[in-house]
C-alpha positions in Angstrom: -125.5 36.8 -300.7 -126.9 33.1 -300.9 -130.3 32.4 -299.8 -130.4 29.0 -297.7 -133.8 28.7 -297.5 -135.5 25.3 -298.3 -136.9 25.2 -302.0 -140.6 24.9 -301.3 -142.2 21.2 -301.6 -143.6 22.0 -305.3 -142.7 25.1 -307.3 -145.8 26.7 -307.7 -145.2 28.8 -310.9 -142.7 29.2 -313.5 -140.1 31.9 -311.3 -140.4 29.1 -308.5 -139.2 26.3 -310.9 -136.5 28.5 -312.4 -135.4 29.3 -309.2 -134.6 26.0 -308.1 -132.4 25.5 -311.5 -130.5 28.9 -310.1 -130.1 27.4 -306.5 -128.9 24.5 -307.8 -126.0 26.5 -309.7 -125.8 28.4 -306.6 -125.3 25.3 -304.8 -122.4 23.8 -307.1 -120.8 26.8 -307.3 -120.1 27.1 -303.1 -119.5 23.2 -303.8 -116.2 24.3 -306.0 -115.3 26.4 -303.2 -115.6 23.9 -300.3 -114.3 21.0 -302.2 -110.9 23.1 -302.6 -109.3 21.6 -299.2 -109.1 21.9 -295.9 -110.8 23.1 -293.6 -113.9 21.9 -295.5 -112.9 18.7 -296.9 -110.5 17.1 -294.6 -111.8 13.7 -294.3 -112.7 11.1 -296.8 -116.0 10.4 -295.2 -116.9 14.0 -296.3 -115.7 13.4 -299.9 -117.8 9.8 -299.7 -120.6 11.6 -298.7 -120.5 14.4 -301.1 -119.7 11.7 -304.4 -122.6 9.8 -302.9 -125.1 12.9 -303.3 -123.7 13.9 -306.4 -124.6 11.1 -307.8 -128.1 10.5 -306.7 -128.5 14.4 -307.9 -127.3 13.3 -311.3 -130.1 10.6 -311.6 -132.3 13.1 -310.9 -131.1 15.3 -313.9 -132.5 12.0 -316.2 -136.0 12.8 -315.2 -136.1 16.6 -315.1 -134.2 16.7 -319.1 -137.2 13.6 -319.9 -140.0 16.2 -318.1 -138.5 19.4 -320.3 -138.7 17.4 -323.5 -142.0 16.1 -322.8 -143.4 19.5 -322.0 -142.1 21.1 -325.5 -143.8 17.9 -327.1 -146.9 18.7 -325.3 -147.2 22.3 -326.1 -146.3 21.5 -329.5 -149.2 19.4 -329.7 -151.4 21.8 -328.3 -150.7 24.5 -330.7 -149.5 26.7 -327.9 -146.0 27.6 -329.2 -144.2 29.6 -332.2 -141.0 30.3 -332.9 -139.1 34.1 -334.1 -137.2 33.0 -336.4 -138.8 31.1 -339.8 -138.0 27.8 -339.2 -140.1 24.8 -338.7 -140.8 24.3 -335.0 -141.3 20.9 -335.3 -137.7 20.4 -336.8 -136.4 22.9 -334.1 -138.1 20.6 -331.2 -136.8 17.5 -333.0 -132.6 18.9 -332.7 -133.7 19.7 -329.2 -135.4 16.5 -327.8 -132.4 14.9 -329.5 -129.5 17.4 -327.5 -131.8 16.3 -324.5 -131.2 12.2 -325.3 -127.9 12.8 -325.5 -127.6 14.6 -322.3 -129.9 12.6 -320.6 -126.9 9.7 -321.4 -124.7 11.1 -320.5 -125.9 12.5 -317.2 -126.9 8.6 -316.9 -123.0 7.7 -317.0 -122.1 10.7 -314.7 -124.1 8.9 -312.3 -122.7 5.6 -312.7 -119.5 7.3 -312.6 -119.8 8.7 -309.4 -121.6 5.6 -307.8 -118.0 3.8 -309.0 -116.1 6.3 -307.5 -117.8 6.7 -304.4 -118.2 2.8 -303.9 -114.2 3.0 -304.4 -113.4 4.3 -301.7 -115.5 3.1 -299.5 -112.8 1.4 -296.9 -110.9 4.7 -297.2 -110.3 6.3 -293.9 -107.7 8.9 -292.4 -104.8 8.3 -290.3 -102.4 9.9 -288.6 -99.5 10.7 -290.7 -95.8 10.3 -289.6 -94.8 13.1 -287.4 -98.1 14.8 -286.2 -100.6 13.0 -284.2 -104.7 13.5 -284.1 -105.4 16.1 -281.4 -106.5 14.3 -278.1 -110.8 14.3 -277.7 -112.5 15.4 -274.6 -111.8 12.2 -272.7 -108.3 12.6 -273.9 -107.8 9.6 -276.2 -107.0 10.4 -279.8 -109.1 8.8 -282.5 -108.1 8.2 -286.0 -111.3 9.7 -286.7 -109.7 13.0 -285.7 -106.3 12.9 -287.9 -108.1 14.9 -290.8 -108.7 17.5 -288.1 -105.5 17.7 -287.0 -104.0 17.6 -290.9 -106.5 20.5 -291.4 -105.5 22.2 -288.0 -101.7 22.5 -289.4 -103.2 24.2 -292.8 -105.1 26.8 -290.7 -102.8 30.2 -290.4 -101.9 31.5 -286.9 -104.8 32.7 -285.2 -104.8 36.6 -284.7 -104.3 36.6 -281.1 -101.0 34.9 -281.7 -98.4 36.7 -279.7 -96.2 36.4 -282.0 -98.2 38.8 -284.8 -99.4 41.6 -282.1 -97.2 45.0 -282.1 -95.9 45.2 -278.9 -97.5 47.7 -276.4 -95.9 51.1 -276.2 -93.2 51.3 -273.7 -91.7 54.8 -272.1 -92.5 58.0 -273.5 -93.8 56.6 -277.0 -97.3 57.7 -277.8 -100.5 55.5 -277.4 -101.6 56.3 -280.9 -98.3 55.3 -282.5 -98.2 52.0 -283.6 -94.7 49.9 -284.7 -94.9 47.4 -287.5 -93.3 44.0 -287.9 -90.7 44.0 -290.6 -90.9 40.6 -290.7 -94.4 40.3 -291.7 -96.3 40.6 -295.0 -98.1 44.1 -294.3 -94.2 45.6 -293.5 
């Protein structure tokens, strides 16, 4: 189960802070998901909006890999770390600030990346397409707003209560218990 609570203002010890690393994994993950089509990514305001967070998240990945290398150059100077294996901590910490630059660059691009993207397609908007038309809004105008809706709405199975899937009520002497089956549908 995913916890949707807000992260806290400031972690306030080291579980917090790795939590919030986790949550953010959590978070990506359930991004995947969504992303995948319809019905939660039907309009290309939505994808806009999503490349447009991505990539302010991804500048914020520049300054958390700076904060982690700084930290390990600050314990190191404070004589408060070791290492299990013999090999010289300062050499170890040097390899790692270095993985940390180069991710740091690249993290830097990702965000440039996605700015371009999301800048791209800016004047994008839905439509209707040829042969299905936006459902109708409250006031009954259709908007073009809505045509992402309605190409979702067509993706969507047939709801349960569809006639068309119920058995149909016992007739006669058949018992109440007994229960036909379709042959035309997948369970048959």
């Amino acid at each position: 189960m995913t916890d949707y609570r807000r992260a806290p203002a400031a972690a306030r010890n080291d579980d917090q802070t790795a939590d919030l690393a986790s949550n953010l994994y959590e978070h990506v993950r359930q991004l995947n998901h969504a992303t995948a089509g319809p019905p939660s990514l039907t309009l290309p305001g939505t994808a806009y909006t999503i490349l447009g967070h991505l990539s302010a998240a991804t500048y914020g990945l520049d300054q958390v890999l700076d904060q982690i290398n700084r930290f390990f150059l600050r314990e190191l100077q404070a004589d408060r770390l070791g290492h299990d294996q013999p090999e010289d901590l300062a050499d170890v910490l040097s390899r790692h600030g270095q993985a940390l630059a180069e991710a740091r660059q690249h993290a830097r691009a990702l965000c440039a990346a996605l700015s371009e993207a999301q800048s791209t397609i800016n004047a994008v908007h839905s439509r209707v397409a040829h042969g299905r038309e936006a459902p109708p809004t409250i006031d009954g105008r259709t908007r073009v707003d809505d045509a992402g809706v309605a190409a979702a709405a067509n993706d969507f199975p047939r709801p349960i209560t569809d006639p068309t899937l119920l058995a149909p009520p016992p007739t006669g002497e058949r018992s109440r218990f007994l229960r036909t089956r379709r042959t035309n549908t997948p369970e048959a």
